[in-house]
C-alpha positions as CSV (number, residue, x, y, z in Angstrom):
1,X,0.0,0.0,0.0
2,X,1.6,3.6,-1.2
3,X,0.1,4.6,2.2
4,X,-1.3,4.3,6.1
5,X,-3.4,6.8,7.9
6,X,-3.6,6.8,11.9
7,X,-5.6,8.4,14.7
8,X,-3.9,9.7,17.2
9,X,-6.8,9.6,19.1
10,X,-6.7,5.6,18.9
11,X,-2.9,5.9,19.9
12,X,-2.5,5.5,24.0
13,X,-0.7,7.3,25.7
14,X,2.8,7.0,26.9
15,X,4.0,8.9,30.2
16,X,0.4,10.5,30.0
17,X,1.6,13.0,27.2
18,X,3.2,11.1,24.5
19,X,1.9,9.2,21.2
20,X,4.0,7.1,19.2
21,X,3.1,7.0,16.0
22,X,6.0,4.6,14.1
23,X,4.1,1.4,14.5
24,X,0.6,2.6,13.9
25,X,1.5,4.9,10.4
26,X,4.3,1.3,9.6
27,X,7.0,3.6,9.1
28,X,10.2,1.8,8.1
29,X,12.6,5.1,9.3
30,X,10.9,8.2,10.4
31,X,9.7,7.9,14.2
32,X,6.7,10.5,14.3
33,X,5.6,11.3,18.1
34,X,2.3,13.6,19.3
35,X,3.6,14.9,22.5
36,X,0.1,16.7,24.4
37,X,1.9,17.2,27.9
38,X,0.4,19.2,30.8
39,X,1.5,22.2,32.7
40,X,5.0,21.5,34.8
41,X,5.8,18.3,32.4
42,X,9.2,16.9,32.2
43,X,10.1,14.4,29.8
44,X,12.5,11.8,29.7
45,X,16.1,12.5,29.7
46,X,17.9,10.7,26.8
47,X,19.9,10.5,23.6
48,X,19.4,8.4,20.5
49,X,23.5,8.2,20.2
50,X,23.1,4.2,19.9
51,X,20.4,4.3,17.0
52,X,21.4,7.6,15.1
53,X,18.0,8.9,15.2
54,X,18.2,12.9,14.7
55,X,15.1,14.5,15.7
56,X,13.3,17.5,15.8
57,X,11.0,19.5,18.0
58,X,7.9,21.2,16.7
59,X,6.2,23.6,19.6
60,X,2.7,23.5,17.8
61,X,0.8,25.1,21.3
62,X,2.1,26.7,24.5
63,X,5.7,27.0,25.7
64,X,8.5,24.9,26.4
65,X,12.2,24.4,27.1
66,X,14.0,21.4,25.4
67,X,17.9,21.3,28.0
68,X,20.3,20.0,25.5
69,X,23.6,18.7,26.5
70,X,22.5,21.2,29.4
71,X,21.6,24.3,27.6
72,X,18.8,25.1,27.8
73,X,16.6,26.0,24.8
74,X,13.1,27.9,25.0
75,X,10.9,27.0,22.1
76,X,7.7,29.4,21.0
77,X,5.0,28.6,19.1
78,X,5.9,27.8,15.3
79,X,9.4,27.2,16.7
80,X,11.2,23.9,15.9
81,X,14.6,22.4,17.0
82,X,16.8,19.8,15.8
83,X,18.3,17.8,17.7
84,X,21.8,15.5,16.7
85,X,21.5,11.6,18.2
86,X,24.1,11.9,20.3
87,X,23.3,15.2,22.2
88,X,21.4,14.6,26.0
89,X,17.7,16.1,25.6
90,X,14.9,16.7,28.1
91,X,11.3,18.7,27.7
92,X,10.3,20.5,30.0
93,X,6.9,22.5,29.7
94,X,5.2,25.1,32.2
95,X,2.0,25.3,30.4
96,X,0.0,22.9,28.7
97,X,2.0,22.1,25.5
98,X,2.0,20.5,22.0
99,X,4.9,19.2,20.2
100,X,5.6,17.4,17.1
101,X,8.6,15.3,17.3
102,X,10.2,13.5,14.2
103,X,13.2,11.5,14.1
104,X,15.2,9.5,11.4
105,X,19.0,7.9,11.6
């Protein structure tokens, strides 16, 4: 099939903000992730050094920091951020928040 269509809605949840949407849309390479996270969120610490995913960071709604190899990075609305695989990153968000993450090696 030339294609594959997903609702996110039908996606749960992991760590009560994020949807992983690889497995759902088949994606042989590009990891695609709906990140919805609540006020005072912090997400995971972690690189991708071991699978040479690059990602990057899409603030759709809200406001958020992203701490990268422990700068820290304050994203706006509209703003996007990529990030290398083997750089540390965190979220962090003070408001409610949407992101769109993408990733590929």
């Amino acid at each position: 099939m030339s294609h594959t269509k997903a609702d996110t809605a039908d996606v749960e949840p992991v760590a009560d903000a994020m949807r992983f949407l690889r497995g759902p849309l088949d994606c042989e390479n590009l990891g695609l992730t709906l990140v919805e996270a609540p006020a005072d969120w912090i997400g995971k610490e972690h690189d991708h050094a071991e699978d040479g995913e690059e990602e990057v960071y899409l603030l759709t709604e809200g406001e958020a920091t992203i701490t990268v190899d422990g700068e820290t990075v304050a994203l706006s609305p509209g703003e996007a951020l990529r990030v290398s695989p083997e750089a540390t990153r965190q979220l962090h968000t003070e408001v409610e928040s949407t992101f769109v993450v993408a990733g590929a090696p």
